[in-house]
TORKOL-4160 file (C-alpha; in steps of 0.2 Angstrom, whole numbers, padded with zeros to 4 digits, m for minus):
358
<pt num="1" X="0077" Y="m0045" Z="m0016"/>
<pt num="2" X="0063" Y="m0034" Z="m0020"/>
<pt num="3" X="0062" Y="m0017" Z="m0026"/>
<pt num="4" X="0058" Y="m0003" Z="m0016"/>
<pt num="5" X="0053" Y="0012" Z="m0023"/>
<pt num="6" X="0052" Y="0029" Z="m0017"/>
<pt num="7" X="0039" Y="0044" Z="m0019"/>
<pt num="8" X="0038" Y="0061" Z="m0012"/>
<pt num="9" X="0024" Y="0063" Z="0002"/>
<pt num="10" X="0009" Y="0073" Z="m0003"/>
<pt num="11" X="0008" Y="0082" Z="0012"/>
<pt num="12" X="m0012" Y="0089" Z="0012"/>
<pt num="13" X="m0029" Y="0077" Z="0014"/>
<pt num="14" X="m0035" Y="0086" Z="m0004"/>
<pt num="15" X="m0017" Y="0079" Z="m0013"/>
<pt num="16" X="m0019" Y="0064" Z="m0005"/>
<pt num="17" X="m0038" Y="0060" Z="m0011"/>
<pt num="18" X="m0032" Y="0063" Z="m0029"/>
<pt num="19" X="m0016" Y="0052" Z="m0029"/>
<pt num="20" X="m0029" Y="0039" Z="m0020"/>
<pt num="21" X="m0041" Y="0044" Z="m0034"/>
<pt num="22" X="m0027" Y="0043" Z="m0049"/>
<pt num="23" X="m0018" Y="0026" Z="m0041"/>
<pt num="24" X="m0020" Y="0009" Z="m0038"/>
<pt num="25" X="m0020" Y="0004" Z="m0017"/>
<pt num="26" X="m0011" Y="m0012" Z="m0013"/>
<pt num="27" X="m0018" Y="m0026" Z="m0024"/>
<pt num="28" X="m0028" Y="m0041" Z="m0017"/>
<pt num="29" X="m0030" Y="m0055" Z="m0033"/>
<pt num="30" X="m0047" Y="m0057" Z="m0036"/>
<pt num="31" X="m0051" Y="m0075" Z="m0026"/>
<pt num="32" X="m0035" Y="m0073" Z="m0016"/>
<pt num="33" X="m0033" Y="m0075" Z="0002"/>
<pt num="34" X="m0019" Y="m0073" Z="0013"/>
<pt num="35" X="m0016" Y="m0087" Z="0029"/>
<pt num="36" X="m0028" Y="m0076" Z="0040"/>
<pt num="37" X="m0041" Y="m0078" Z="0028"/>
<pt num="38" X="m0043" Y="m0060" Z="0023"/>
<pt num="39" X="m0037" Y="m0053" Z="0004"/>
<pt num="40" X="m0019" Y="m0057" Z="m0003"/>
<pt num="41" X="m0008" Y="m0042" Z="m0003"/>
<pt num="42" X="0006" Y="m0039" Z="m0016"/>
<pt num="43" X="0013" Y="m0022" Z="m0008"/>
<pt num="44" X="0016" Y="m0013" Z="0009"/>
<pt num="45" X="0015" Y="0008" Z="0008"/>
<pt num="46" X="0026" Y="0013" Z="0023"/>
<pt num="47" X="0029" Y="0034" Z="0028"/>
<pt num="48" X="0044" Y="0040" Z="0036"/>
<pt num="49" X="0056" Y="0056" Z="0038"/>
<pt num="50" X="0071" Y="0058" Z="0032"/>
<pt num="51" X="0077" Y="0063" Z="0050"/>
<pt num="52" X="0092" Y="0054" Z="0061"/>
<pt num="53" X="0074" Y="0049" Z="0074"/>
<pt num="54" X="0069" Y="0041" Z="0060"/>
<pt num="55" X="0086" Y="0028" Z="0055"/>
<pt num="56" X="0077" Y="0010" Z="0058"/>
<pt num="57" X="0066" Y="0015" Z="0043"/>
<pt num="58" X="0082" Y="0022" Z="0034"/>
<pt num="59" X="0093" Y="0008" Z="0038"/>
<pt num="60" X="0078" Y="m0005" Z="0035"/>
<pt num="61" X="0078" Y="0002" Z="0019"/>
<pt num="62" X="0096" Y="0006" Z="0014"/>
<pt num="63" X="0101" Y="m0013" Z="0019"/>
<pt num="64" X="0087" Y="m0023" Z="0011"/>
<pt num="65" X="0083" Y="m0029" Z="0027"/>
<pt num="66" X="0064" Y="m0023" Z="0025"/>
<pt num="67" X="0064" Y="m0030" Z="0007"/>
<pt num="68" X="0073" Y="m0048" Z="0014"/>
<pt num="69" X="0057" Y="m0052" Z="0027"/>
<pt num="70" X="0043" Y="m0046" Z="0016"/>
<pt num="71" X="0047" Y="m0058" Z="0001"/>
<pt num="72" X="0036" Y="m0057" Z="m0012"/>
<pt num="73" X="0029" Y="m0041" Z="m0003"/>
<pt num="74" X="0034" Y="m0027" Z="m0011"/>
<pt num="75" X="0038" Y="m0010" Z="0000"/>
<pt num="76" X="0035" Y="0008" Z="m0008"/>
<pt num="77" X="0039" Y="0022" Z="0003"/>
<pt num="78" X="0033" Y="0039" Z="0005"/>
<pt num="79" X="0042" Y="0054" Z="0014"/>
<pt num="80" X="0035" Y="0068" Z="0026"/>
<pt num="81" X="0042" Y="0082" Z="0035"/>
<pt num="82" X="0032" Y="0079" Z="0051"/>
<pt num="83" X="0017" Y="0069" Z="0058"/>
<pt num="84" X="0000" Y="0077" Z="0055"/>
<pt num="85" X="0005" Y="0076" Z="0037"/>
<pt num="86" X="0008" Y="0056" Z="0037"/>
<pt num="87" X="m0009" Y="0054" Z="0047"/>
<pt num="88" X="m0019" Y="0063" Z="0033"/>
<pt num="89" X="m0009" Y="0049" Z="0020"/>
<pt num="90" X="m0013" Y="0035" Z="0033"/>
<pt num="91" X="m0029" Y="0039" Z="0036"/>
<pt num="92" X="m0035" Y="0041" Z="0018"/>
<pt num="93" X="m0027" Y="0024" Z="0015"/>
<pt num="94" X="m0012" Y="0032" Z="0005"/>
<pt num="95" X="0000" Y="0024" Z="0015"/>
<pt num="96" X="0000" Y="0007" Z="0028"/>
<pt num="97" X="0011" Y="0010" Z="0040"/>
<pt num="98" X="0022" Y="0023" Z="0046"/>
<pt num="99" X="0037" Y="0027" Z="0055"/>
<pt num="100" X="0029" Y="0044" Z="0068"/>
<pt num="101" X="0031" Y="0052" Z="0083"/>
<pt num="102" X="0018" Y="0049" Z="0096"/>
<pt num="103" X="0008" Y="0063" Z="0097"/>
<pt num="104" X="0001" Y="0063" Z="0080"/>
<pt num="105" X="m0002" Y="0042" Z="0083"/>
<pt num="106" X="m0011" Y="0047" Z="0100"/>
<pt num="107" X="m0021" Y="0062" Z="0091"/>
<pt num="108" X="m0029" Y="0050" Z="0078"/>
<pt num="109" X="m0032" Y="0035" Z="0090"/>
<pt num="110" X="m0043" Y="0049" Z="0100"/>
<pt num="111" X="m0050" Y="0058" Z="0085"/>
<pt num="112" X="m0054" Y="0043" Z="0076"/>
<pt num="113" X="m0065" Y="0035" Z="0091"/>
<pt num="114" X="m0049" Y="0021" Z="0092"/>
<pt num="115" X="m0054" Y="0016" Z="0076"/>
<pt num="116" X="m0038" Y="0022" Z="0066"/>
<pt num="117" X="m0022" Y="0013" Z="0069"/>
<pt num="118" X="m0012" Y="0004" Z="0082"/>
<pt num="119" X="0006" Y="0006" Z="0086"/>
<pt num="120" X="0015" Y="m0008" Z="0087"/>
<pt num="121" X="0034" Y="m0005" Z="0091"/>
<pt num="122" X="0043" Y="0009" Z="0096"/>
<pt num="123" X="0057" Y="0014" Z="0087"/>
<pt num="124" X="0071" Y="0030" Z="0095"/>
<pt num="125" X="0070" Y="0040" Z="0110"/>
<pt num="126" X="0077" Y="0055" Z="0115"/>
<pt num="127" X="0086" Y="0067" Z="0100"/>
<pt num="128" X="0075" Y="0084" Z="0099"/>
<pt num="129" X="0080" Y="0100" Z="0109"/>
<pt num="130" X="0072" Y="0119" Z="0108"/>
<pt num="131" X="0089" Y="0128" Z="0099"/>
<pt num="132" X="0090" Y="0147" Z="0100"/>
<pt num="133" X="0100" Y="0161" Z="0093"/>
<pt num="134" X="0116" Y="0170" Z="0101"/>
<pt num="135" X="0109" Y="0183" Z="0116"/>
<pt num="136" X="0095" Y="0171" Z="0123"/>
<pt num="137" X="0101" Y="0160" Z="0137"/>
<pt num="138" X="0088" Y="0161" Z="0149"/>
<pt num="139" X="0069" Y="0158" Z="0145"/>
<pt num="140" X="0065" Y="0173" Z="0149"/>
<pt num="141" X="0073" Y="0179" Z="0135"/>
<pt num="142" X="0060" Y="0171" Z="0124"/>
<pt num="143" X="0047" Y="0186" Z="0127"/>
<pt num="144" X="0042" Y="0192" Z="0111"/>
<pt num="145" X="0054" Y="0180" Z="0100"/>
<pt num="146" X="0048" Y="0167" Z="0084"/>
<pt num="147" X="0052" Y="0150" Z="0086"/>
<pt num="148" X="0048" Y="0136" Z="0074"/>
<pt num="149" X="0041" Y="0120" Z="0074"/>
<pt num="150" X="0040" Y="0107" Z="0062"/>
<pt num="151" X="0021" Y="0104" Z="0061"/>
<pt num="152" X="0006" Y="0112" Z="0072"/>
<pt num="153" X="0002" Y="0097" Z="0084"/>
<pt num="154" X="0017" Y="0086" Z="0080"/>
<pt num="155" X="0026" Y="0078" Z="0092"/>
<pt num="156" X="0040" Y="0094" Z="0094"/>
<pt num="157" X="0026" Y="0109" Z="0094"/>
<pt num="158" X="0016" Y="0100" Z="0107"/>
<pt num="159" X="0032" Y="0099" Z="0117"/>
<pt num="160" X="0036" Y="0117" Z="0115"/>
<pt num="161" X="0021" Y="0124" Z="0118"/>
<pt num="162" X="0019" Y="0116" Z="0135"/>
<pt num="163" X="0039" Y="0121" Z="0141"/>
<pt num="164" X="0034" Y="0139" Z="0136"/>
<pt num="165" X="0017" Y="0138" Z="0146"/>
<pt num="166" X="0029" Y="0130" Z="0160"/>
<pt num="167" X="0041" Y="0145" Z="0157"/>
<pt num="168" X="0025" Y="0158" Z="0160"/>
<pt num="169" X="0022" Y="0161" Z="0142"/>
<pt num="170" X="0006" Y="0161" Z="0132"/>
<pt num="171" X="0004" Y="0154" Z="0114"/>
<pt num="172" X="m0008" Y="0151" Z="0102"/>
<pt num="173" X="m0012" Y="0139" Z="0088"/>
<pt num="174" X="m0013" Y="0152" Z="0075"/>
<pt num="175" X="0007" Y="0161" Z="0079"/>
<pt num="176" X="0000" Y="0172" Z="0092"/>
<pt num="177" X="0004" Y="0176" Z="0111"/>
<pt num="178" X="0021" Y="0179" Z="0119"/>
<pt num="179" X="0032" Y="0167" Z="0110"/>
<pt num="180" X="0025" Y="0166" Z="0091"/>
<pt num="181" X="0028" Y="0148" Z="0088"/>
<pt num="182" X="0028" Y="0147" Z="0069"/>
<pt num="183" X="0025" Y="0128" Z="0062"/>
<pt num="184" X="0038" Y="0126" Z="0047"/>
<pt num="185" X="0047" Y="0113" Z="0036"/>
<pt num="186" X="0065" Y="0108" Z="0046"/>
<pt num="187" X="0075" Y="0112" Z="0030"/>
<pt num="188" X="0066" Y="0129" Z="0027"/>
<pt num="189" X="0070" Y="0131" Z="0046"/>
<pt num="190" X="0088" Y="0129" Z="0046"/>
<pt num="191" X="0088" Y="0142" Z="0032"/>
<pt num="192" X="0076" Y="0156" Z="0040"/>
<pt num="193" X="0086" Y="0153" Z="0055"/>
<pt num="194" X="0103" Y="0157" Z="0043"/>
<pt num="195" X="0093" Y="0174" Z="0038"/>
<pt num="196" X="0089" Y="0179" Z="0055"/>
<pt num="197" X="0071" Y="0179" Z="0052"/>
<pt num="198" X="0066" Y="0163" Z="0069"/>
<pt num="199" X="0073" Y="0166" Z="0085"/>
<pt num="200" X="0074" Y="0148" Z="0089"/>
<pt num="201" X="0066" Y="0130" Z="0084"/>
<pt num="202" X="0062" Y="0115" Z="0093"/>
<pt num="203" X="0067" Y="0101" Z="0083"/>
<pt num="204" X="0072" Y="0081" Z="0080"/>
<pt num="205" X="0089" Y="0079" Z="0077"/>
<pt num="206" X="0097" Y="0080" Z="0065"/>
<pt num="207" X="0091" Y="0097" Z="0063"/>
<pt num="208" X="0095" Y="0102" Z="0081"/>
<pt num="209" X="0112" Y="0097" Z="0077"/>
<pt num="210" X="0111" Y="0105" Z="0061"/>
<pt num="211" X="0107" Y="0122" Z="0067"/>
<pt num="212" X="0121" Y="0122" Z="0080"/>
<pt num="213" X="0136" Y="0115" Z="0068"/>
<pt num="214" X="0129" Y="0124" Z="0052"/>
<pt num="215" X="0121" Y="0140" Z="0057"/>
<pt num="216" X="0129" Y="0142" Z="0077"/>
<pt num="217" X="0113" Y="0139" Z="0088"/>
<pt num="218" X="0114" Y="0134" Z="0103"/>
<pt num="219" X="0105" Y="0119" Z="0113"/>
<pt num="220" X="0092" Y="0132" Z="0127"/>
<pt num="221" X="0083" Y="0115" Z="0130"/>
<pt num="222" X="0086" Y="0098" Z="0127"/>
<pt num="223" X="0069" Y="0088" Z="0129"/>
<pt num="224" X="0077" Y="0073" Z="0136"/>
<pt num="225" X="0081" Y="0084" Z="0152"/>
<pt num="226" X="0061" Y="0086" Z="0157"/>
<pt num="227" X="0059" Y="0066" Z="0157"/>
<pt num="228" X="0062" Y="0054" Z="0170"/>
<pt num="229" X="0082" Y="0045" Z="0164"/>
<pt num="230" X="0079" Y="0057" Z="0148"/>
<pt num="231" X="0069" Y="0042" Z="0140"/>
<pt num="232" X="0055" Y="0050" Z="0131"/>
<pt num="233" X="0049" Y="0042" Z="0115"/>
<pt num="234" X="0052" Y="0051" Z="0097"/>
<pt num="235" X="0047" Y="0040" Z="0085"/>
<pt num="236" X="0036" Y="0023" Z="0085"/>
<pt num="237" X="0029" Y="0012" Z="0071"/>
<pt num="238" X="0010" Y="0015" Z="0069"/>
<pt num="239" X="0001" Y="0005" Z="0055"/>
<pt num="240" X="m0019" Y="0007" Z="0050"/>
<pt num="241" X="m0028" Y="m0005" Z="0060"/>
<pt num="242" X="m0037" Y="m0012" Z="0046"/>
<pt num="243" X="m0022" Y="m0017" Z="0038"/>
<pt num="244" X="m0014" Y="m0024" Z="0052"/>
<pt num="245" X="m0033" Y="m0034" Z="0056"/>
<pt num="246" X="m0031" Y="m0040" Z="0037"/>
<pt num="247" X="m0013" Y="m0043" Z="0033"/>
<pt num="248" X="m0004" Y="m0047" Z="0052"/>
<pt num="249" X="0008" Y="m0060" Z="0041"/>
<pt num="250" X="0012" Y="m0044" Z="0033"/>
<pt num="251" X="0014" Y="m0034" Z="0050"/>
<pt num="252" X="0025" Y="m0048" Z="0057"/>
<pt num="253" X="0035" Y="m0048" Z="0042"/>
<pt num="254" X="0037" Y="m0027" Z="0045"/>
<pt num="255" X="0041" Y="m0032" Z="0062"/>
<pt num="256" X="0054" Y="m0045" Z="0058"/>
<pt num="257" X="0063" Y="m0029" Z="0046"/>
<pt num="258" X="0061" Y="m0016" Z="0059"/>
<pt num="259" X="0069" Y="m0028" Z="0074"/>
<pt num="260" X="0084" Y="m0030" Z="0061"/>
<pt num="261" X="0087" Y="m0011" Z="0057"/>
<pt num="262" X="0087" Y="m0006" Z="0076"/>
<pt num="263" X="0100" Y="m0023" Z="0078"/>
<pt num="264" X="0109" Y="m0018" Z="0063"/>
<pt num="265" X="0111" Y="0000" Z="0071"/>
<pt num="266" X="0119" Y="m0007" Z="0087"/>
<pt num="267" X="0128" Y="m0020" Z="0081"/>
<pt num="268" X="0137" Y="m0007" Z="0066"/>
<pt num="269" X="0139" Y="0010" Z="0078"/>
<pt num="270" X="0156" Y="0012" Z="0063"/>
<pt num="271" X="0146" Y="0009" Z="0046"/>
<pt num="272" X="0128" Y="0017" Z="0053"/>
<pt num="273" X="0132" Y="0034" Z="0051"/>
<pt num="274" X="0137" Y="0032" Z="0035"/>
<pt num="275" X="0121" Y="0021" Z="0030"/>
<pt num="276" X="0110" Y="0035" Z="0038"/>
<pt num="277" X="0117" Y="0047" Z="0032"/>
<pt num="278" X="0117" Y="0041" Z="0014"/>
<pt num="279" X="0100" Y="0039" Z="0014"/>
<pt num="280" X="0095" Y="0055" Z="0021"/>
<pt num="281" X="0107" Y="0064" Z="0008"/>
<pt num="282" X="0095" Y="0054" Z="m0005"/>
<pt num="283" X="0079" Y="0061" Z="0000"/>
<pt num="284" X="0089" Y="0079" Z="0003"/>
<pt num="285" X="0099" Y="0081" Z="m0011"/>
<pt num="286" X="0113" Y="0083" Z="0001"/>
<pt num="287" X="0122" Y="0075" Z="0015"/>
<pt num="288" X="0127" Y="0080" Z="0032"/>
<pt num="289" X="0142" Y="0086" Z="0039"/>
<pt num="290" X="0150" Y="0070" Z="0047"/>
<pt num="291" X="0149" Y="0083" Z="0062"/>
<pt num="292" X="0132" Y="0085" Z="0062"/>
<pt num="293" X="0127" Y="0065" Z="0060"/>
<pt num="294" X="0141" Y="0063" Z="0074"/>
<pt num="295" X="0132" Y="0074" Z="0084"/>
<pt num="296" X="0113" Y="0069" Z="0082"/>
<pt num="297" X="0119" Y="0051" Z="0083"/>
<pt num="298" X="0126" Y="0054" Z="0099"/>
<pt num="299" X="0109" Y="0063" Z="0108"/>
<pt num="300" X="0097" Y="0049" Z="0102"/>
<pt num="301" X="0094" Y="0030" Z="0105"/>
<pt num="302" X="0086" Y="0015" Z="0097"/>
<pt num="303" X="0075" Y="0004" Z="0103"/>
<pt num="304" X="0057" Y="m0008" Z="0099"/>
<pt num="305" X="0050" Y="m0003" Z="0116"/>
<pt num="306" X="0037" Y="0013" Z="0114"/>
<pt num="307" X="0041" Y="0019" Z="0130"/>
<pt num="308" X="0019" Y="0016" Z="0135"/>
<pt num="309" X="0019" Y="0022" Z="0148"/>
<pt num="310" X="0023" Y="0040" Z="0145"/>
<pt num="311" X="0009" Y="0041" Z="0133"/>
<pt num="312" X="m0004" Y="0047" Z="0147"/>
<pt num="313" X="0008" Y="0061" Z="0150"/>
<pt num="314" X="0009" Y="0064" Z="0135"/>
<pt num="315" X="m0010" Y="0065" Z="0130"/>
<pt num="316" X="m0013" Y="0080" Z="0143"/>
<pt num="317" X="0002" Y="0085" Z="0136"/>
<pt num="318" X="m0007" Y="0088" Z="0119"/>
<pt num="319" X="m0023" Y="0093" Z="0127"/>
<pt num="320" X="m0014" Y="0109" Z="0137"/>
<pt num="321" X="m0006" Y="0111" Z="0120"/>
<pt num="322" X="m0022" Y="0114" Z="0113"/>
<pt num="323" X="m0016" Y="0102" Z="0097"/>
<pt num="324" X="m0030" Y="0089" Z="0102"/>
<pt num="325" X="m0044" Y="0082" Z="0110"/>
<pt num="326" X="m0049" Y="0074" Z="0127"/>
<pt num="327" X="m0051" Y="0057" Z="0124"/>
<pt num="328" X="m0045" Y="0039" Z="0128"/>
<pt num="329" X="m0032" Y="0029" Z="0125"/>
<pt num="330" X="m0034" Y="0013" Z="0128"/>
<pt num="331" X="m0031" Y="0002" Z="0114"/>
<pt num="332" X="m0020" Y="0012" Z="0105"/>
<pt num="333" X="m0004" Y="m0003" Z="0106"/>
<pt num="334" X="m0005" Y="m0018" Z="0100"/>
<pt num="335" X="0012" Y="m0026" Z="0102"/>
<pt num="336" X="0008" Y="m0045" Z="0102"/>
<pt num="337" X="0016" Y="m0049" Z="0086"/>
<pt num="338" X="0030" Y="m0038" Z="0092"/>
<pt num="339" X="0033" Y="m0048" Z="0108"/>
<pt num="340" X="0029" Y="m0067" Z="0101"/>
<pt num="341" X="0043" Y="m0062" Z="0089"/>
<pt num="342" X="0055" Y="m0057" Z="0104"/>
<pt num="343" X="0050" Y="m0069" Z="0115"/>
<pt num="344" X="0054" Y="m0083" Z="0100"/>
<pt num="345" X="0072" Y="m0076" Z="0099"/>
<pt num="346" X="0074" Y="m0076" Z="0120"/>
<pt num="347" X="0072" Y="m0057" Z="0123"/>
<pt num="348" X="0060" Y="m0049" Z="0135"/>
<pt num="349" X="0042" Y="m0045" Z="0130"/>
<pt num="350" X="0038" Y="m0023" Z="0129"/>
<pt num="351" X="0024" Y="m0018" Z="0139"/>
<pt num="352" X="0008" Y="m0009" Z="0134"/>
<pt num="353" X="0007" Y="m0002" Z="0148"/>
<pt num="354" X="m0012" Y="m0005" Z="0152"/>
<pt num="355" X="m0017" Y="0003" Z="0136"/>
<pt num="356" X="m0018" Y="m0010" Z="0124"/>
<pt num="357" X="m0013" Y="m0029" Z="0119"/>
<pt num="358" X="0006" Y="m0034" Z="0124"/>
């Protein structure tokens, strides 16, 4: 089985550029070439959270079952705390792949002229939810409040920031407006919130749950409620599409490993919050209250399909946001090896909805 190391994510473009600078990138032998004909590779550089939306790449990693279909591959990770972060590592060609919520996937694609990256699975739906202190329980308490955020233009902020212009309120993109929306790391989050120093936050679980169990918030909206059946998708697998036009061996192989986390998840519903919550504890320093995994377990649901054809909604989304651009997105999924590989084991095929290969 191979070894799979783990680094702390460098979470600006300048950081990033240095550690490309200072490091080697996954090594092609000279003269090598992999089936497809393009350059051999010896390593696969996959981002993720350490966030319950995020528990196919933490049980994928916990259970070997990403080191077990890659072989000889070896997988070295890096941790974020939100999305914008891992697209500055994926597109400086710091990292491969990564695990990502869909709005810093779509914001890429559309910045980068579709040139970036392809998603090419989904991974969880639902699991995030706008939290709130004791004495708001109507928006309209929400005038002249702090909410956080994880990340300006993540997949969280963009949702808040359309609810609140759907609620009447103005925000800006620099903390102004009637609701100051104040993008912040989850953990620092949960302790500002302790303090008394942010109103509210909308968050991924499981720092929604986290804020009610630990520091008594109280769910004012859950996300899950403004979609049609509460399916709305969380996080999805996005790798750089020059690796995936290089390597696909590679890809498929991710593929194989990330189809057996989310089984893994549904066939162990005893052991996986354990395993998840193991893993989080490693890259946290501390677990959660069994509680708090219970909980966050509970609100959020696993699956490959990407849920495509919410992404046009979600594209004005982020445009009345103001997090991102105008733009097209067609060709932004590429699911082929995804759907060769589930119609191989007798499973339907997941749809790209018109905007790219399925």
């Amino acid at each position: 089985m191979n070894k799979i190391r783990t680094a702390t994510a460098l979470t600006t473009l300048g950081l990033v550029a240095a550690m490309m600078a200072g490091c080697a990138s996954a090594a092609a032998e000279p003269g090598e070439t992999a089936g497809d004909g393009g350059p051999s590779v010896d390593e696969l550089r996959l981002g993720y959270f350490a966030n319950v939306t995020h528990a196919p790449a933490l049980v994928g990693l916990e259970e070997g079952l990403f080191a077990d279909a890659l072989g000889d591959v070896e997988v070295t990770t890096q941790v974020f705390n939100a999305g914008p972060a891992a697209i500055e590592a994926l597109s400086a060609g710091a990292i491969d792949a990564t695990y990502i919520g869909p709005n810093p996937s779509i914001n890429t694609f559309i910045q980068s002229g579709g040139e970036s990256a392809r998603i090419i699975a989904g991974a969880a739906t639902g699991g995030a939810a706008l939290v709130v202190r004791d004495g708001i329980d109507d928006p309209a308490d929400l005038e002249g409040t702090t909410i956080a955020t994880p990340q300006l233009g993540n997949t969280q902020d963009v949702a808040a920031r359309v609810w609140l212009a759907d609620q009447g309120f103005e925000t800006d993109t620099s903390g102004g407006g009637d609701v100051q929306i104040t993008p912040t790391e989850n953990a620092q989050t949960l302790t500002l919130f302790q303090d008394g120093q942010l109103d509210g936050a909308w968050l991924p679980e499981p720092w929604v749950s986290r804020l009610i169990v630990d520091a008594g918030a109280h769910v004012l909206q859950d996300e899950a409620e403004l979609w049609e059946d509460g399916q709305f998708p969380t996080t999805v697998l996005l790798v750089r599409t020059e690796f995936l036009d290089e390597h696909p061996d590679v890809v498929a192989d991710l593929l194989t490993g990330h189809e057996a986390a989310v089984q893994w998840i549904a066939d162990n519903p005893d052991q996986a919050p354990a395993v998840i919550n193991g893993a989080i504890e490693k890259e946290t320093g501390k677990p959660l209250a069994d509680e708090v995994i219970t909980r966050a377990l509970q609100h959020v649901s696993f699956s490959v399909d990407p849920h495509a054809d919410t992404f046009q909604t979600l594209v004005e989304n982020g445009i009345q946001a103001g997090t991102q651009k105008d733009g097209s997105i067609d060709g932004l999924f590429d699911l082929t090896l995804l759907n060769e590989q589930l119609e191989a084991a007798g499973e339907e095929p997941v749809s790209a909805a018109g905007l790219g290969k399925d």
